[in-house]
C-alpha angles and dihedrals in degrees: 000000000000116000138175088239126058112154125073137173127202106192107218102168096104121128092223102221102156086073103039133165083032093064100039098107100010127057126248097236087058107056107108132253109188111325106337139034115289089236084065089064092053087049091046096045085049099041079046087055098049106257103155086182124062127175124186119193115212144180126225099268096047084083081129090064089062091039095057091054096035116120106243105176092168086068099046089049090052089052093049089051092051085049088247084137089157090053090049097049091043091051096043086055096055090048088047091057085073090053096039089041090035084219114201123182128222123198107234111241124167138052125344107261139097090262106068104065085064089048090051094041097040097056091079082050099079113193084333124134107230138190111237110196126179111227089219093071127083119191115190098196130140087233109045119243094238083047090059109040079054094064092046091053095055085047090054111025082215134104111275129205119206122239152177139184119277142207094244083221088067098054094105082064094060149024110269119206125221101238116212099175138015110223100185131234085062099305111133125180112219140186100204149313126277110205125223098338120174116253092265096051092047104136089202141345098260127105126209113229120195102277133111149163102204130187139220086262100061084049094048086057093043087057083054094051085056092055092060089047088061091050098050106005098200129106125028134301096237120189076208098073096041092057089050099058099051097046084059078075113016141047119278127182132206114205121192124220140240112216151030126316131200123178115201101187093102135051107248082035103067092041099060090046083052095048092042081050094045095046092048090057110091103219096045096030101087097041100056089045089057093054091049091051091055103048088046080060101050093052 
């Protein structure tokens, strides 16, 4: 389907140590959730919402990422010939979302901070708007997020954040934006993100979640951000920072989003996304709703 948007990133050059020692030796956007990686769920919500571009920045220990996407036509041809026709299709299709989705990966190199691997990915963007998405993160929606930031995005031509509601006990967890206009149907107009305030300092009840349409603009002030790294390398490079200071002069949107969302970068976290994705599934729901039943009793 056409969209206005073609180009994505998921950064996946995390270390993962929330979840160590989980994560040691695999890496976090590979843990499954259901049947398949989480990071699978990112590629397919993106390849769903028409991005024909994805780029996946890595570092030099995430070689499973490329191998799980990777075609391997010598092992669906081993399965054909041993009849497992189910595994082979299942396995084909995998292989075919690099080519749908024409994934290429990028080796992280820069500052610490969530906002170098954009810079690294978005040099090769051009004056082109992209989708970043974050691979720890699963949305269950009838319209997928990057569906619907997209459609943000063509209604504003600015760049758009993804929330959700929060529980304003929970702002010390996310970055809260400072809302300036409701827009209805979700559109907020914002001014800029607080990170991490305490209940009582939350600028709004809104949480930011990990999604975003971002211009050419919002990468022009994270270069600048950069600049200031090479002049005194200490701190973090935060997309964060850069969004804020562009929203001191430009229009920025908040869009909320219709669905669930479940967030895997922490233990009790990713359980719980495991346990929401196996009850859903219709032949393992029951029984594992059976089991939790069971063990509810016994307590």
């Amino acid at each position: 389907m056409p969209t206005t948007i073609r180009r994505a990133v998921i950064p996946a050059a995390g270390l993962g140590s929330r979840l160590l020692p989980l994560t040691k030796a695999t890496p976090k956007e590979m843990l499954p959730v259901g049947d398949r990686p989480v990071i699978e769920h990112t590629v397919r919500e993106l390849i769903d919402s028409g991005i024909t571009d994805i780029t996946i920045v890595v570092s030099g220990d995430k070689s499973a990422i490329q191998e799980h996407f990777r075609p391997t036509p010598a092992l669906v041809a081993q399965l054909r010939a041993d009849g497992k026709t189910a595994y082979a299709d299942a396995v084909e299709e995998v292989g075919e979302l690099s080519r749908r989705g024409h994934i290429t990966y990028l080796y992280q190199h820069g500052p610490y901070g969530n906002g170098t691997p954009v810079l690294n990915a978005a040099r090769n963007f051009g004056d082109e708007p992209f989708l970043v998405l974050w691979p720890d993160d699963v949305f269950v929606a009838e319209v997928p997020r990057a569906r619907q930031l997209v459609a943000a995005f063509e209604k504003t031509n600015a760049p758009v954040l993804a929330l959700m509601p929060m529980d304003p006990a929970d702002s010390q967890r996310y970055g809260v934006p400072v809302v300036k206009e409701d827009l209805g149907d979700g559109s907020l107009r914002i001014t800029g993100l607080v990170e991490k305030p305490r209940p009582e300092d939350a600028p709004s009840g809104y949480a930011a979640i990990g999604g975003y349409v971002l211009t050419p603009g919002v990468v022009d002030e994270l270069r600048e951000q950069y600049r200031h790294f090479e002049e005194n390398p200490v701190g973090e490079l935060y997309l964060t920072d850069a969004l804020n200071a562009y929203a001191a002069r430009r229009a920025v949107y908040g869009q909320v989003i219709e669905g669930r969302w479940y967030d895997t970068g922490n233990p009790l976290a990713y359980l719980t996304a495991q346990f929401a994705h196996v009850l859903a599934d219709p032949a393992y729901g029951p029984a594992l709703l059976e089991l939790a039943k069971e063990h509810a009793g016994e307590r």
